[in-house]
Structures are given as C-alpha cells and as structure tokens.
N, C-alpha and C positions, 0 to 999 in steps of 0.2 A: 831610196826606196822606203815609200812607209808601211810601218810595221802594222795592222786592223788586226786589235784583240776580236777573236772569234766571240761569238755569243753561247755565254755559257751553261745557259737555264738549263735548255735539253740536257745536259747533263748531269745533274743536281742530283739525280737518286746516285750514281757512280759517284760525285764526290762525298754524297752521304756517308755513303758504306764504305769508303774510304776512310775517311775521316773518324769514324767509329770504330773501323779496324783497330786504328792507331788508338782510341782510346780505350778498347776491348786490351789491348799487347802493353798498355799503360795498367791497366786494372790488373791484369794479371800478373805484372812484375810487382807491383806496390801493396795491391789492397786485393787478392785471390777470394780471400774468404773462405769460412769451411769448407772442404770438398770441393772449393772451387764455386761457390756459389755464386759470389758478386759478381764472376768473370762469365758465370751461365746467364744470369739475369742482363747486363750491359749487351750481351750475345745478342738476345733477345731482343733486347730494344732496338739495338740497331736495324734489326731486318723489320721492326715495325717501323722506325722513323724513316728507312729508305720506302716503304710501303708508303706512308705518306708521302712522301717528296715523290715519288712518282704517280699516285693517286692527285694529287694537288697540280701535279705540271704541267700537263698534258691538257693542251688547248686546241690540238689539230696536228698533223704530218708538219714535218719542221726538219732543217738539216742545218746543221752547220761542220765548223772545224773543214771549210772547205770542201763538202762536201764526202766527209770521208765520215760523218757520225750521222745516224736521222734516227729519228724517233717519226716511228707507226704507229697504228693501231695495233698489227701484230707486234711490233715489239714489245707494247705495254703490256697488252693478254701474257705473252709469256714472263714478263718481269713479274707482274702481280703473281700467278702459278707458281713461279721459281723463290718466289719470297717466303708465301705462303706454306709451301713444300719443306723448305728448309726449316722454316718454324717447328714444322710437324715433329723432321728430323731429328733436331736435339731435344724437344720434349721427348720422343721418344729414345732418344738414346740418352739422356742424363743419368739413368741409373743402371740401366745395363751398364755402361763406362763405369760409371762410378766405382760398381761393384769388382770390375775388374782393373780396376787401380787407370784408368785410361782417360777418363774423365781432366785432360789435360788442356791447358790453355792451347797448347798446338794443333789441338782436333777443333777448337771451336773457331779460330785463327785462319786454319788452312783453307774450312770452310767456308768462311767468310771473303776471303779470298775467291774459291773455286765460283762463289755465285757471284761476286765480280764480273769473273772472268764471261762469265754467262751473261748478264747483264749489257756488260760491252759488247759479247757477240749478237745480243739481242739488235742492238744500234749500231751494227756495223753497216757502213757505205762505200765500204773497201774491200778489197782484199789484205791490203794490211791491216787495217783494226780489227775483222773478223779474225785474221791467224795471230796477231795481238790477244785477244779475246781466249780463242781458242788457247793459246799455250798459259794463259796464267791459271783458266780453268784445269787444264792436265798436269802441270806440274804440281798443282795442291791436290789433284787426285792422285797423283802414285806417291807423294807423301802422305797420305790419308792410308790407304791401302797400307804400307811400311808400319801404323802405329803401333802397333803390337808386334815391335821387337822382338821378344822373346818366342815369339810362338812361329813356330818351323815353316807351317801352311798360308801364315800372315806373308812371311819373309820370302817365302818361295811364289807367292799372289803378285808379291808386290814388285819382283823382278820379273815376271813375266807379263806382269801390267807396262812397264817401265816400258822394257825391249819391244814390245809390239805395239806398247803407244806410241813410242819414237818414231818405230818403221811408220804408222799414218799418218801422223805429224807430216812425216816427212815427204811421203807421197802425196799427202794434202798439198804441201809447201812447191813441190817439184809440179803438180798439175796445176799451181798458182801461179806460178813464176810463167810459165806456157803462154799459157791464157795473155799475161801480161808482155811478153817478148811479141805474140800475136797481135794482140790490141793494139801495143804502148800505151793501157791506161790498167790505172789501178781499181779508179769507181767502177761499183757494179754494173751502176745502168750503163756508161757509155761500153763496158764490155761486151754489157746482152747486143748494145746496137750494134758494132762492130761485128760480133759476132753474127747477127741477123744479118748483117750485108753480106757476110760472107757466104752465108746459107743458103740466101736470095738468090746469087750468084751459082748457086753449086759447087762452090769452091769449099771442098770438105776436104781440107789438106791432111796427111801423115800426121803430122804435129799435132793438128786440130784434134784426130782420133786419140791420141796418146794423154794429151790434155787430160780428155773427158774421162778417158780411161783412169787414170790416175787419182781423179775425183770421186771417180765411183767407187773406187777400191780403198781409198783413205776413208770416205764414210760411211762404209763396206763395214771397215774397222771400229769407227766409231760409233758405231749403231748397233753391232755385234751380230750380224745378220751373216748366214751362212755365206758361203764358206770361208768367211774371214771369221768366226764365232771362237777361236780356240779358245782363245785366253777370260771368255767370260766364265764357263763354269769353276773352274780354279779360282779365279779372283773372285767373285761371289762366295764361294765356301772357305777362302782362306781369309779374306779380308775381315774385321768385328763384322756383326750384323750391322750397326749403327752405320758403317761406311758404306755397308752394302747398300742400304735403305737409300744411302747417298747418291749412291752410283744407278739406281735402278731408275732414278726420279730426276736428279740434276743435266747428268751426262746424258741423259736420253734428251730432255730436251733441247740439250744444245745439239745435240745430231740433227732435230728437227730442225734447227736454227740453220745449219751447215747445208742440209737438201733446201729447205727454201730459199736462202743467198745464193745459193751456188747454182744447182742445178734447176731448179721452177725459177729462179732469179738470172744469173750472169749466161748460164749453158743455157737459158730456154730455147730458144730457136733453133738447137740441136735436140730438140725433144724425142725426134724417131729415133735418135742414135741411143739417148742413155736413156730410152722407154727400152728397146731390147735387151741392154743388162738388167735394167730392175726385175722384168721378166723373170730370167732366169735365177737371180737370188732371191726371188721374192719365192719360187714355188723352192728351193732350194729350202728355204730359212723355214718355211710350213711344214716340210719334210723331217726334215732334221730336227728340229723343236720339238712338235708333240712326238716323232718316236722318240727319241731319247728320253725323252723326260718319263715315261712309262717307265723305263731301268731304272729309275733314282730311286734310293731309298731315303738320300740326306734331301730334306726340304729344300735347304737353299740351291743346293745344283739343280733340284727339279724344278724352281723355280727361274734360275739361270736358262734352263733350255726354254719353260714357258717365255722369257723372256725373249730367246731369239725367234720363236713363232709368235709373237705380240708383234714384234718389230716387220715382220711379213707380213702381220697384215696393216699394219701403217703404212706399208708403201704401195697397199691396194691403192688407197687414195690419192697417192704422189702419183701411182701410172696411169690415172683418171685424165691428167695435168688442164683441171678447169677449177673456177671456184668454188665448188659444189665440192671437187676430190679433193682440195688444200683443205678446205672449212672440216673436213670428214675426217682429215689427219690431225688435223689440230683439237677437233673435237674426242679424235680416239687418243692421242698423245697426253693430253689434259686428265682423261681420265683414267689412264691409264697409272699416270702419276700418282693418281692419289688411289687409285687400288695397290699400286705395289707398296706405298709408305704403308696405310693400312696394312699388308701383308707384314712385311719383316718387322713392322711396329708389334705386332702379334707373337712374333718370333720373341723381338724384345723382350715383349711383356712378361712372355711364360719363360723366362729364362731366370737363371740365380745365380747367382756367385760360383762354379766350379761346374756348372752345368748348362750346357747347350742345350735350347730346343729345337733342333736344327734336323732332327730325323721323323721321319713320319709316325715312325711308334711312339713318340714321346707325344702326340698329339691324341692317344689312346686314352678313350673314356674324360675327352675336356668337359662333356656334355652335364657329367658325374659331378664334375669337382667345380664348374662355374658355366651353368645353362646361358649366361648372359654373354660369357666369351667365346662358346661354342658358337652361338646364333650369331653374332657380330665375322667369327672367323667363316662361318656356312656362306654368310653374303658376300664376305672377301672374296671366296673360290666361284660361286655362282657367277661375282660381276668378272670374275678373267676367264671361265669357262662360256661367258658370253648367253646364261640362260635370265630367261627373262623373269621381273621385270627390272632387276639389276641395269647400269648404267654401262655395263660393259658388256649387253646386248643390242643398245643400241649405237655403241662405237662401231661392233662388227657390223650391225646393217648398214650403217652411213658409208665404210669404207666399198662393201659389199655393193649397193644400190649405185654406187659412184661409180665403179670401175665394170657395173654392169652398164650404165651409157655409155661408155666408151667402148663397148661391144666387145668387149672382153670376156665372155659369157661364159667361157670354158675356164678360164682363171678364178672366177666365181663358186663356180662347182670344185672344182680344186682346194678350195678356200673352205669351203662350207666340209667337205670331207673332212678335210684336217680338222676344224674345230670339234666335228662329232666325237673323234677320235681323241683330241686333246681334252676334252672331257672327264674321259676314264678317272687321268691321273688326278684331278682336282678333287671325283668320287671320290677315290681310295680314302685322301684325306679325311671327309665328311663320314667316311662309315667309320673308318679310327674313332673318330670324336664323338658318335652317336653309337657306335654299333660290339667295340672291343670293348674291354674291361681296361683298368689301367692297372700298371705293375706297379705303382705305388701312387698316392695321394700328396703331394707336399702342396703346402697352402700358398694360394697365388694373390700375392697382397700388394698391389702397383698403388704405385701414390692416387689420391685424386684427382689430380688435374690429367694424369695418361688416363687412366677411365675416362674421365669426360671427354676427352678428345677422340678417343679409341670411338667410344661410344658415336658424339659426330660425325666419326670421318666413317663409320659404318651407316651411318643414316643416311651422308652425302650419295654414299654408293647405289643405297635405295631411294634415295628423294630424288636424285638426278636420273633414276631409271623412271620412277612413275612420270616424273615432271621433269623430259630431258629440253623442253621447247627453250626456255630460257639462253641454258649454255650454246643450244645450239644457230638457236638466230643472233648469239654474242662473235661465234665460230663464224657465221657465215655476212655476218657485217662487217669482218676486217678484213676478207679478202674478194 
C-alpha cells in the first residue's frame, strides 16, 4: 500500500501558530524578560506571522488530508477576525494582568492554543477535525478561566465552566457519533448528502430526531443562548476581564463555526426540524437577555446577559437559512466581536491594581475625568444597543431584514421589542458617565499603544456604521 503525503499548504497558518507556540513556551522558559515582556512581543508576532501565512495562502477553496481539512472563503474571514481579535486581546490585557501578577506565560500559551483550536475548527471537513478543533479550543478555555487561582469567583467560574463545557462537549460528541452510525461517514458533505437522501425519502427516523437534538443543545451551550445560558454570567464575572474579553470574541465565534458546519452545513436538509428549536431559543435568549440584564448592577454580568440576547439575535439569521441570512450572521458575529473586545477592553482600561471597574457606578462621571474615553465608551454601548449610525445597527437590520424574507414577520417584531428594551440598560451606563458625579477621580494613565487601539477599535465601530458596504459585500461574497 503506498503511503501519498497529503498536501500541506492549506495548512500552513496551523502549522504557523504551532510552530510559534513552541517558540512563545521556548521564550518564556529561557528569555521571559521584564514582566514577561519578550514572551508578550514573540505572542504577538506570532498571530501576525499566522496572519500572513493565511493572508498569502489562499488561492481559491482547497481540501486536502483526505478530505477531512478545506480551507474556504469563510474559513479565512473567520481566521483573519480571530487573529485580529486576539491581537486586540492581549494588548488589552497586558497590563491589566500585569498589574495583577497574572501576566503569565500560561495566559499567553493557552491562548494561543485556544485560537488553534479555532483555526482548525475554521478548516474543518470532518466531524472529527471539527470536535478535534473544538476540544483543543475548550480545554485552553477553562484553563484560562482557572488563572487566577487565588480568587474564589475565578475558582468557582472556572468549575462551572469546566462541568458544563464537558456536558456540550459531550452532547456535541454523542449527536456526532449519530449522525456518523447513520451515515457511516465522517465528511461533512457526504453526511449533508446522506442525510438529504434520507429526508427526500421521509424517512426521519428516532435517532435522526435525537441526533439533531443533541446538536442543538451542545451549541445551545456553546453559544450561551437561553436556556442553556447558566454558566455564562458567573464565568464572565468570575473569570480576569482579559479572559473575559477572550471568551466573548474567540468562543463566540467558534459557535458560529459549530452552527455553520453542522447545522446550515451536515443537518441542512433537516432544516424545518432544527428551524423549530432555534425558534424557540432564539425568542427565549431575547427574553431572558435584555430582562435580566436591567437587574445587573456589575457590568460584566450585564454584559453576560447582553451577550445572551446578542447571540438571539445571530440566530435571526441562521433561521433565515439562505445566503443573504448566513452573510447577516457572519456580518453580525464579526462585529459583534469587535464591539465586545472594545467593551471589556474599556473595563481593562479603567481598571488598576486592587480595583475592578466592573460595576456600573464605577463608570460615574468618566465624562469628567477623560471626555475622549467617555465618547469612545458612548459608541461602544450605542453600536450593541443597535442605535444608529454605529455598526451594530446595521448588524440588527441585516439579521432583521433576513429573517423578515423568510416570513418570519412576527419574530421580527419580537426582536425589535426586545432591543427597544434592551436599550435601557446600555442608557443607564451612558447617564453614569455623562450625567453622575464621580466618588473619586483617580487618574486613568493606559499605555500608548491601548489608546491608540481603544481609539481604532472605537472608530471601526463608527466607520463600519457610516461605511458598512464594504464588510458587508465581503460577508456576502463567501457565502
């Protein structure tokens, strides 16, 4: 039998960041530097030289390793996002960590890892490389979550991350193996086809239902979308900000990765079946999101629950299930991404050494003590309260306008209520920072380069609202 080395190009951003791992965990045992500096910069490089090697790769859709790895159009949109995000990530956490002794080769390591693991789930043409993908990505998240040992709410985050990522994991795994016992194949595509014969047929067996079942409810999980939502407010408020920032931007979009492979990808042909559960978690997550988050007084859990009403309405566009409603998810997921970095990067920012800014009074009279970070943080909440001409009012109408073709008109209205509502709580914010006085003034001195970035990723918020044409015909050329 002769052995054919697979073709290895398509893979070259993965062995990148592999390969730089290894010399990031090299650097950091031999040559750390101050504070860990040389181990922060080598960090750096490497998600810009995987950035190149997948910016330079890419010559057209490609598969190889047997069909079990391809590289897309959407894979690359997301790898570029995911690199870029991550960038954002440890600039903005370098000093927050820092300050609290955490600034560790382990946080920069596991992350580097977890977008790996996102990376490979980007190029997955399996169900094995995707739950491949999938575990290398989670198992550097609830080691992430863990890094701040000492602190009760970390420790208590980071086992409740654990046990209820395992349970999706697992139920991911269990409605994989199905799918696969059903088929006898692993590749995506030939499962969609199999499964289309089956559907063709009418043959919508028990197993088939429990399958899909099980998928919906694993990415239920990993999306954090009602009523599978427990474990995100807790791990958002216990977890550093810096891992939060992690979890709100990396993990989301490998969920997107997880609904496109799986369900608009291998289950499509069962579309009427897992359109009726998205339904129902989708007005579910709208529900439960903006109320709750009105009760928060700690930022990051109100921003936890804005999270899970964000995530409802990305799946406006998944229940569309045409190219117009994938291009509307990916165009809201994208930006979505980079409003929540900007968010807890914010949080970062105004934080210090023995102090959280993690409650809504602590955001009292920012307007006072730095006009430039008020206005920066005013656009933050504008583009996720979805008011115009921010970028995160034209995420809502794409998903909106999407799932209004599909004559879903009442889900719409549904939709549009909730954001009125979910509103409020973004206000509150904005009158703290414009409208209270502060209880004390301490001087807010972030390095240069987090300004300048802050600054960017506040402009991107507003330059992609006035001028969204661009990202948007990028969104709807890959699929």
């Amino acid at each position: 039998m002769e052995f054919m080395l697979p073709d290895l190009a398509p893979a070259l951003p993965e062995m990148v960041l592999l390969a730089m791992a290894c010399v990031v965990l090299l650097v950091d045992l031999f040559w750390p530097g101050r504070e860990r500096s040389n181990t922060y910069v080598v960090s750096q490089l490497s998600l810009l030289a995987t950035l190149l090697a997948v910016a330079q790769g890419y010559h057209g859709p490609v598969t190889t390793f047997s069909g079990h790895y391809t590289v897309d159009a959407v894979a690359v949109v997301i790898k570029v996002v995911a690199l870029l995000i991550m960038f954002g990530v440890f600039l903005y956490g370098r000093d927050y960590l820092r300050q609290r002794a955490l600034l560790t080769g382990e946080f920069l390591l596991l992350s580097l890892f977890a977008t790996l693991g996102l990376l490979v789930m980007a190029s997955a043409g399996s169900l094995l490389v995707l739950y491949l993908g999938l575990e290398v990505l989670s198992l550097s998240s609830y080691a992430l979550v863990a890094l701040h040992r000492d602190n009760g709410d970390a420790s208590e985050a980071a086992i409740k991350y654990f046990f209820l990522g395992a349970l999706a994991s697992g139920l991911l795994l269990y409605g994989m193996s199905l799918l696969y016992g059903l088929t006898a194949s692993l590749d995506l595509s030939t499962v969609a086809q199999v499964v289309g014969e089956h559907a063709r047929a009418g043959d919508f067996s028990a197993l088939m239902g429990l399958a899909l079942a099980m998928l919906v409810v694993g990415i239920g999980f990993k999306l954090g979308i009602a009523p599978f939502h427990m474990w995100l407010p807790d791990v958002y408020h216990g977890a550093p900000t810096a891992v939060t920032a992690f979890l709100t931007t990396i993990s989301k979009l490998a969920a997107f990765v997880l609904v496109v492979k799986l369900l608009a990808g291998a289950a499509a042909p069962l579309v009427q079946q897992w359109q009726q559960m998205l339904v129902v978690v989708t007005v579910l997550s709208l529900a439960v999101g903006n109320l709750v988050a009105i009760a928060q007084v700690n930022i990051k859990r109100m921003l936890a629950y804005s999270t899970i009403s964000h995530m409802g309405f990305f799946l406006l566009g998944i229940l569309a299930n045409s190219p117009a409603g994938m291009a509307a998810s990916l165009f809201y997921m994208i930006t979505y991404a980079l409003t929540g970095l900007a968010a807890f990067g914010m949080i970062m920012l105004l934080s210090r050494a023995g102090f959280e800014a993690d409650r809504i009074e602590d955001f009292r009279g920012l307007n006072r003590r730095s006009p430039w970070l008020a206005l920066v943080m005013m656009v933050i909440l504008f583009s996720l309260a979805g008011v115009p001409p921010t970028v995160g009012f034209y995420a809502k109408l794409g998903v909106i306008r999407a799932v209004m073709q599909h004559d879903l008109l009442w889900l719409a209205i549904i939709a549009v209520i909730f954001s009125v509502i979910g509103a409020f709580y973004y206000l509150r914010v904005i009158k703290a920072m414009y409208f209270d006085a502060p209880e004390e003034q301490p001087a807010i001195s972030p390095a240069l380069d987090v300004r300048v970035f802050m600054g960017v990723n506040g402009a991107l918020l507003l330059g992609l609202g006035v001028f969204p044409a661009p990202l948007l015909a990028l969104c709807q050329a890959v699929f």
